[in-house]
C-alpha positions as CSV (number, residue, x, y, z in Angstrom):
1,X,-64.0,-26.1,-128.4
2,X,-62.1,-23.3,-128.2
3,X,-63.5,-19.4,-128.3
4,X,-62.0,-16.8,-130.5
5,X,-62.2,-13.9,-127.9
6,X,-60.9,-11.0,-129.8
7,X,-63.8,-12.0,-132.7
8,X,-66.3,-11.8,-130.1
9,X,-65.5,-8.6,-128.4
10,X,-65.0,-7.1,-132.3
11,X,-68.8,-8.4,-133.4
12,X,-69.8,-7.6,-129.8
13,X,-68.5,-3.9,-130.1
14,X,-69.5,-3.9,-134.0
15,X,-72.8,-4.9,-132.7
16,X,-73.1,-2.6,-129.4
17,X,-73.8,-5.1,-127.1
18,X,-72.8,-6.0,-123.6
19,X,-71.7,-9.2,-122.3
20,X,-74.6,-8.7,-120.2
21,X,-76.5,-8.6,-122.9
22,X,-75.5,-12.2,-124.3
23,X,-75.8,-13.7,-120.3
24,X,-79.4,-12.4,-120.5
25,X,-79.7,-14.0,-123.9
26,X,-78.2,-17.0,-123.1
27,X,-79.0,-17.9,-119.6
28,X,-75.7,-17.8,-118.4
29,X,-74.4,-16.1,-115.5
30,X,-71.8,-13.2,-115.8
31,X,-69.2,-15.5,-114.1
32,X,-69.6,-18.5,-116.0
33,X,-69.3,-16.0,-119.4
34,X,-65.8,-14.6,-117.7
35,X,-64.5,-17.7,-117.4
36,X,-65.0,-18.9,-120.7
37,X,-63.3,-15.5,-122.0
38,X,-60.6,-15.6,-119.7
39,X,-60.1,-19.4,-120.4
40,X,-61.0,-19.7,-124.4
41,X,-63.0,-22.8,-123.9
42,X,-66.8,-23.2,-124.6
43,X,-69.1,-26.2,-125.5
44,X,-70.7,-26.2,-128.3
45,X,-73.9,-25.9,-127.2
46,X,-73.1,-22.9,-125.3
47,X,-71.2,-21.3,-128.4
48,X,-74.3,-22.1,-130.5
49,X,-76.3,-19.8,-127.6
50,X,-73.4,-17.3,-127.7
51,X,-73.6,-16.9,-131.3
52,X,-77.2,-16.9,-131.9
53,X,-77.2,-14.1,-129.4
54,X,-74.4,-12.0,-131.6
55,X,-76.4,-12.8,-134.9
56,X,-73.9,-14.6,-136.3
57,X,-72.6,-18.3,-137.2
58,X,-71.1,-20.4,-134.6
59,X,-68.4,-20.8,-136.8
60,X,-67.2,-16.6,-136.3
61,X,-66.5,-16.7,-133.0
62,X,-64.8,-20.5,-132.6
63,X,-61.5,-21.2,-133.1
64,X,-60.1,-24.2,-135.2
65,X,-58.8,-27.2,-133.9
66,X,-54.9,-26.9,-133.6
67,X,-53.0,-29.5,-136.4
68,X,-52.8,-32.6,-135.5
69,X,-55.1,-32.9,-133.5
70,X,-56.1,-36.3,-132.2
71,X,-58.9,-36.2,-130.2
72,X,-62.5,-37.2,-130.4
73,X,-65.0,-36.2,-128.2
74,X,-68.8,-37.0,-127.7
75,X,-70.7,-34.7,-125.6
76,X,-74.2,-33.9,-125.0
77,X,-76.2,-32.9,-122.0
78,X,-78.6,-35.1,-119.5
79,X,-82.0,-35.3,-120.9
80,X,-81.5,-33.8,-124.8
81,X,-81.8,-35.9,-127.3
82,X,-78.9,-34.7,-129.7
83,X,-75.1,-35.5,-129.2
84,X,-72.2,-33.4,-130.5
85,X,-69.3,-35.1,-131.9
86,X,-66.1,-33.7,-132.6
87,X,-63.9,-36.3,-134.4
88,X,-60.3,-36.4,-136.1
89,X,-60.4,-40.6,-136.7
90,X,-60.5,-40.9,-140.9
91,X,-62.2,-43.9,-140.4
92,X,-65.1,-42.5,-137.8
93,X,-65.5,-39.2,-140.2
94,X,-66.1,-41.2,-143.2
95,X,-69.0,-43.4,-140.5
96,X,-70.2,-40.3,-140.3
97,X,-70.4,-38.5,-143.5
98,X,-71.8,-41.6,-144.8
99,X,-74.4,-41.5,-142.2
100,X,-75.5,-38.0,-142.8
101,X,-75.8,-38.3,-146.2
102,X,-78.0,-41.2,-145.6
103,X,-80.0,-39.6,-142.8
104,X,-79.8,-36.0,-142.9
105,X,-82.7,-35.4,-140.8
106,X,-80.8,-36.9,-137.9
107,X,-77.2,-36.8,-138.5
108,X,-75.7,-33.6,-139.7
109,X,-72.1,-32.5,-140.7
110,X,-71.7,-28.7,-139.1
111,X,-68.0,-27.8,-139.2
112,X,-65.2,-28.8,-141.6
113,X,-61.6,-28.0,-139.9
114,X,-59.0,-27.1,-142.1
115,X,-56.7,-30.2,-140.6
116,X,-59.8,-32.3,-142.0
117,X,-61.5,-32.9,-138.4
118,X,-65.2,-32.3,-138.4
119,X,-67.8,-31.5,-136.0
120,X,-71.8,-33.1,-136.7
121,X,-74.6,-33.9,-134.8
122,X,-76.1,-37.3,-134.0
123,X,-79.0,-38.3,-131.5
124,X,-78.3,-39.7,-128.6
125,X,-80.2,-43.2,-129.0
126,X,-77.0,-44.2,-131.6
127,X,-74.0,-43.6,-128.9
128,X,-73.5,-47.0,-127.6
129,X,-70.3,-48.5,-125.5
130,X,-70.0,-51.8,-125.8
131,X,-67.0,-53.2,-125.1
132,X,-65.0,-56.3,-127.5
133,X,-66.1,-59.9,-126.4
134,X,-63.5,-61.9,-124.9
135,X,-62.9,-64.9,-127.3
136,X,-60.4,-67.8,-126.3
137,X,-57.7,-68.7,-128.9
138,X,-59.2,-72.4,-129.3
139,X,-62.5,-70.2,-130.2
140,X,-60.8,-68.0,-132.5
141,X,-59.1,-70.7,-134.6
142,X,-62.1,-73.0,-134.5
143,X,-64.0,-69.8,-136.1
144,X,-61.1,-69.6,-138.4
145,X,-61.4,-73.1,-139.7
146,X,-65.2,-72.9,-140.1
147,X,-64.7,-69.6,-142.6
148,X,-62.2,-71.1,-144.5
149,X,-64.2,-74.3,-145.3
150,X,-67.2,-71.9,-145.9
151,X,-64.6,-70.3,-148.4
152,X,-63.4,-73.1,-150.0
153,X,-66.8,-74.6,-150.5
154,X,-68.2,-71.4,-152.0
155,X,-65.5,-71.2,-154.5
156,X,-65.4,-75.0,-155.7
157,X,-69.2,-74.0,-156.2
158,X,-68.4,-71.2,-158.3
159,X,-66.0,-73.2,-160.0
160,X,-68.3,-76.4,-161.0
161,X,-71.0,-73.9,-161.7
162,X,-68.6,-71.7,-164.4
């Protein structure tokens, strides 16, 4: 995620604190905080400690997404039990509004991006890789067969039974 610097030295200023202040606050050294200023780049876990240290919403101090962005990134740190997702897919957004409608004490929606990516929260326990099985085409047609007579059957049931 990217930082909005000249935001954050306004509400710092506005605010008359120090960015030795917000190390104190957030545990981070005075050289890892320079290097996020002079790069614009934070995690989101950090930007969450940043902000909460200004008093104000992540969302004032981070910059959106660039258009067209395509990248989706998991992320979460050793030992916590919550992930952060940052996701531009359609299909994987819909997943995952659907999912925190449906649990909203584990799954939540926290940024909308104007170029429609999002940013939400998930546990941990549901990121799973698992990579496609390998399935021979003799396989793959022998599965195809099977669903089509399992098709064909259903609907000549439907049929006698309409």
């Amino acid at each position: 995620m990217r930082l909005n610097v000249s935001s954050y030295r306004s509400i710092l200023n506005e605010k008359g604190l120090t960015d030795s202040q917000v190390c104190r606050s957030t545990g981070l050294s005075e050289k890892t905080l320079f290097w996020i200023l002079e790069n614009q780049y934070i995690e989101v876990p950090t930007l969450e400690l940043v902000a909460d240290a200004l008093g104000v919403a992540s969302g004032e101090i981070a910059l959106p997404d660039p258009d067209g962005c395509m990248e989706n990134v998991i992320e979460w740190v050793r030992d916590q039990d919550r992930a952060t997702l940052t996701l531009s897919q359609r299909r994987t957004i819909t997943r995952v509004r659907r999912l925190a409608e449906k649990h909203p004490e584990e799954c939540q929606v926290v940024a909308e991006n104007p170029d429609g990516s999002i940013c939400a929260y998930v546990p941990v326990s549901w990121i799973k890789i698992s990579p496609l099985k390998k399935v021979s085409e003799e396989r793959r047609e022998l599965s195809r067969r099977i669903m089509n007579d399992l098709h064909s059957k259903r609907a000549d049931t439907t049929r006698n039974n309409g």
